[in-house]
C-alpha positions as CSV (number, residue, x, y, z in Angstrom):
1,X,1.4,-2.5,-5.7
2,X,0.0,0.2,-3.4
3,X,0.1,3.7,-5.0
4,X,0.8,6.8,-3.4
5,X,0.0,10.2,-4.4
6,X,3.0,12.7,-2.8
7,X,1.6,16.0,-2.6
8,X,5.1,18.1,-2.2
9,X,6.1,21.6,-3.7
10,X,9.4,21.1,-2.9
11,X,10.8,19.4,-5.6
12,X,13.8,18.3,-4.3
13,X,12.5,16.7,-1.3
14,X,9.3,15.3,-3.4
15,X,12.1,13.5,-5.1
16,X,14.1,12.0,-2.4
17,X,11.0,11.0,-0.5
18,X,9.6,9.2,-3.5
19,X,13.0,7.6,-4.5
20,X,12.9,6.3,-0.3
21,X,9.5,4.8,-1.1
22,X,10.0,3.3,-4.5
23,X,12.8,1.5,-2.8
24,X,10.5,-0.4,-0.5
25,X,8.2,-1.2,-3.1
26,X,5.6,1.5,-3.2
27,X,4.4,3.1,-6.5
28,X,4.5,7.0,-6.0
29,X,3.2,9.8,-8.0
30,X,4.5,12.6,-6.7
31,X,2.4,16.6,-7.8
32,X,3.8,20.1,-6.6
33,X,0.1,21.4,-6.1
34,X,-3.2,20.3,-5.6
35,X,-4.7,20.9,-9.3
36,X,-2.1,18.4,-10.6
37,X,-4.0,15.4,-9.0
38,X,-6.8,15.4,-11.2
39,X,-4.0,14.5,-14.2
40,X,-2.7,11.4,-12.3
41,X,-3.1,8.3,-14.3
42,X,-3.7,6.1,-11.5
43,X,-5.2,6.3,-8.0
44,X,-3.5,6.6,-5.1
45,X,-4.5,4.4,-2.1
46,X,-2.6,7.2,0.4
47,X,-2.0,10.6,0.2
48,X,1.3,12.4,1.6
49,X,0.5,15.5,2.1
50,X,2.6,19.0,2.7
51,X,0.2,21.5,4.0
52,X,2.0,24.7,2.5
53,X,0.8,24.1,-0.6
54,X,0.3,26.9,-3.6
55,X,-3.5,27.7,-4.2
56,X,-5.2,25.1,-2.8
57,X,-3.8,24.5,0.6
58,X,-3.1,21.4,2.2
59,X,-5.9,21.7,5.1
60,X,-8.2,22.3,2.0
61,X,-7.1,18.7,-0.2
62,X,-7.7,17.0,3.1
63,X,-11.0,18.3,2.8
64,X,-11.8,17.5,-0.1
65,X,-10.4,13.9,-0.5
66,X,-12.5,13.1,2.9
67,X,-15.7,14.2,1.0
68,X,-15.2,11.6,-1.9
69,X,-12.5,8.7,0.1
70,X,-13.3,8.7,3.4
71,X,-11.7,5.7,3.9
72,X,-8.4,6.4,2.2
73,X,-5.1,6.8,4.3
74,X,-3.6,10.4,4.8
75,X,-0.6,11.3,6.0
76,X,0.5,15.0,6.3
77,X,4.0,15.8,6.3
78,X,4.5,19.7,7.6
79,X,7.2,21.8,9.0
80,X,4.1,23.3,11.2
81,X,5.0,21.9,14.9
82,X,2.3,24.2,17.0
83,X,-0.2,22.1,18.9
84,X,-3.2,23.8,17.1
85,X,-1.5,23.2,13.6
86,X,-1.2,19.3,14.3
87,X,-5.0,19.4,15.9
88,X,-6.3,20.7,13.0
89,X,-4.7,18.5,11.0
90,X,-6.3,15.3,12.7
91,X,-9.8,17.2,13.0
92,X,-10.5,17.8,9.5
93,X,-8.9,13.6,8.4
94,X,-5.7,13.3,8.4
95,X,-4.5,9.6,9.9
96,X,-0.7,10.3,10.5
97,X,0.5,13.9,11.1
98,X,4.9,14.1,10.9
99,X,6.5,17.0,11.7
100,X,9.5,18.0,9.0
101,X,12.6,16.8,8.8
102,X,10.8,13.3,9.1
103,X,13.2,10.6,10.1
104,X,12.6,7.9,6.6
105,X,12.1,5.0,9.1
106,X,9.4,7.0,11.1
107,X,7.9,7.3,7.6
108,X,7.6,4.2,6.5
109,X,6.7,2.8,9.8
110,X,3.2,5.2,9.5
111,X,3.0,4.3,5.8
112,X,3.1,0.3,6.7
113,X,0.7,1.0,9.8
114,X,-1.6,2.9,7.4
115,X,-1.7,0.4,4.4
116,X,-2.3,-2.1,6.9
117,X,-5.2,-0.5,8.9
118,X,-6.6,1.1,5.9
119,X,-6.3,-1.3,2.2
120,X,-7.7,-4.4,4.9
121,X,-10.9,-3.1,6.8
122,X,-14.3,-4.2,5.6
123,X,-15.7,-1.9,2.9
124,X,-18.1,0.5,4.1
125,X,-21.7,-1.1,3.3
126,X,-22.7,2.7,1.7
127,X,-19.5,3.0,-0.7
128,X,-19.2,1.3,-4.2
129,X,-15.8,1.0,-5.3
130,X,-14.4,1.7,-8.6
131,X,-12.2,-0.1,-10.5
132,X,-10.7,1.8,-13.4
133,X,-8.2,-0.5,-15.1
134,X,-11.3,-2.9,-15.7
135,X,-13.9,-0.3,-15.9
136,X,-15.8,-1.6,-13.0
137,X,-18.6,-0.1,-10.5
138,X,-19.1,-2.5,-7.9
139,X,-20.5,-2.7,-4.1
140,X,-20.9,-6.1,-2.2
141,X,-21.7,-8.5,-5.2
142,X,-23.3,-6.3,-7.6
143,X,-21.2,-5.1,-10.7
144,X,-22.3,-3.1,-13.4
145,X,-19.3,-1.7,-16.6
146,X,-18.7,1.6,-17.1
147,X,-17.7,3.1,-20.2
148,X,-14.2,5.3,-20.5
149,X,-16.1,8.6,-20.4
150,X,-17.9,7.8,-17.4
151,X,-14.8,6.6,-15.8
152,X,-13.4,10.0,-16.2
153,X,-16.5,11.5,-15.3
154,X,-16.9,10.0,-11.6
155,X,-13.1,10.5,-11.1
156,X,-13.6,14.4,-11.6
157,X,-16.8,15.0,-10.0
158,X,-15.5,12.9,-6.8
159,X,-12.3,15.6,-7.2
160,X,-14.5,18.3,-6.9
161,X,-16.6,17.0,-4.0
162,X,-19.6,19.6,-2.9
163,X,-18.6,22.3,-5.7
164,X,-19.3,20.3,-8.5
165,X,-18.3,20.3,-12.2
166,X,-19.9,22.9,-14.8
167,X,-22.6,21.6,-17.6
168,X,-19.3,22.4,-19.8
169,X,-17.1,20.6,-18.0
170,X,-19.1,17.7,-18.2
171,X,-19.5,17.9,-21.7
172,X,-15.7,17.7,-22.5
173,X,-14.7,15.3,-20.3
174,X,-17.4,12.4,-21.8
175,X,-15.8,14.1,-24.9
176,X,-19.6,15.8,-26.5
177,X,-19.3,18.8,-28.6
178,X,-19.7,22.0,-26.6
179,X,-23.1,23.2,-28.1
180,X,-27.3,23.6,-27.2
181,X,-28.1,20.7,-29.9
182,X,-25.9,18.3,-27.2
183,X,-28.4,19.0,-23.8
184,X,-30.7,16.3,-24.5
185,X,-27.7,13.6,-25.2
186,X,-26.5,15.1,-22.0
187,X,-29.0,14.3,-19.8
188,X,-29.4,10.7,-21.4
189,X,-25.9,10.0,-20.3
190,X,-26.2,11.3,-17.2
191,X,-29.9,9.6,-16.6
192,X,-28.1,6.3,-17.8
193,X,-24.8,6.8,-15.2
194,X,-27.4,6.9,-12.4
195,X,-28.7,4.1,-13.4
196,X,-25.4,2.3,-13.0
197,X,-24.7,3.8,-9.8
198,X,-28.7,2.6,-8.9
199,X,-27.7,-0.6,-10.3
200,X,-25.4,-1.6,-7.8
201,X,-27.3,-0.4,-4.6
202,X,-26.4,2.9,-3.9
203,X,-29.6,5.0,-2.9
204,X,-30.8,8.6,-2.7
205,X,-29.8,11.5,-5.1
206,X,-26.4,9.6,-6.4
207,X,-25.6,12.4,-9.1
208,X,-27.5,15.7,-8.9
209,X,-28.1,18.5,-11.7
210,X,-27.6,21.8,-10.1
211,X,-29.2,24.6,-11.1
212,X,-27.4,27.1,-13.6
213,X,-24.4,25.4,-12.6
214,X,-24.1,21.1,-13.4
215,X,-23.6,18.4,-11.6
216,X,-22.9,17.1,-8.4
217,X,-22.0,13.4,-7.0
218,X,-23.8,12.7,-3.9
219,X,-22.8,8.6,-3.9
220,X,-19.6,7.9,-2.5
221,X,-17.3,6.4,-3.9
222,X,-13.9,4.4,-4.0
223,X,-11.0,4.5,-6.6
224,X,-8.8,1.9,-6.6
């Protein structure tokens, strides 16, 4: 079933849009901001996306999600109608822009174009995709497991694109205790991840320390 992330503060039209789409057969996860997508328990194969958006703005997810899916399907749903709002929008990724109220039909017209366009197009020969119900890296036919933690751990640092995730935040999310004893276990887990990304073809600086900060993923990768 394809999944949809529905990135809507409105509450009460995240609702009726999600209850449209569940109808037709589409799994949706719908989040009033940005920050919430990082708690989603699955991952989405299209994004809808309002631009007004608390903290992070919508301009700014867009960006982001582009840096770690650049093949995934985006389709921004916006009250903002002026020619430089909707150019914008397509210049920095989105694949559908629909100005609000959005007729339900027009929707899920652009939603079946999308899926169509996007979830059957040859995988790009630099991406390795990512399975996580079976724990699986894999590009073209090589496969290598990953463990829970590291899962977790490429999910997040794709999330955070160019900034990257804190030597901290690393720590907790592959579950280590938060203390100077754990650096050396650290940088075996992370030399051994590499490895698995290596493993499987990608090239280059995959997953890069940065100084005084943590880490960075410079692979890209797929969830799906």
């Amino acid at each position: 079933m394809t999944v949809i992330a529905l990135v809507e503060d409105n509450l009460e039209l995240q609702e009726m849009t999600a209850r449209f789409l569940r109808g037709h057969g589409y799994q949706v996860a719908g989040v009033a901001a940005a920050e919430e997508l990082a708690e989603l328990s699955v991952t989405p194969d299209f994004y809808l996306i309002d631009l007004n958006l608390p903290t992070i703005s919508g301009y700014e997810l867009i960006e982001r999600i582009r840096q770690t899916a650049p093949n995934v399907g985006i389709i921004v749903t916006s009250a903002r109608e002026r020619t430089e709002d909707i150019t914008r929008g397509y210049e920095i990724g989105a694949d559908v822009y629909l100005t609000k109220p959005i007729d339900p039909d027009l929707l899920l017209a652009a939603v079946k174009r999308l899926e169509k366009r996007t979830l059957h197009s040859p995988e790009r020969p630099d991406t390795a995709l990512v399975y996580p119900s079976s724990r699986t890296l894999q590009r073209g036919n090589e496969a290598v497991r990953l463990s829970e933690a590291e899962c977790r751990l490429l999910y997040q640092l794709s999330l955070a694109g160019g900034d990257g995730l804190e030597r901290w935040e690393v720590m907790e999310i592959l579950g280590m205790d938060l203390d100077r004893n754990a650096q050396n276990t650290l940088e075996v887990r992370i030399t051994r991840l590499r490895g698995k990304l290596r493993a499987v073809g990608l090239r280059g600086e995959v997953l890069t320390a940065v100084r005084s900060l943590g880490y960075r993923l410079a692979a890209n990768l797929e969830f799906l």
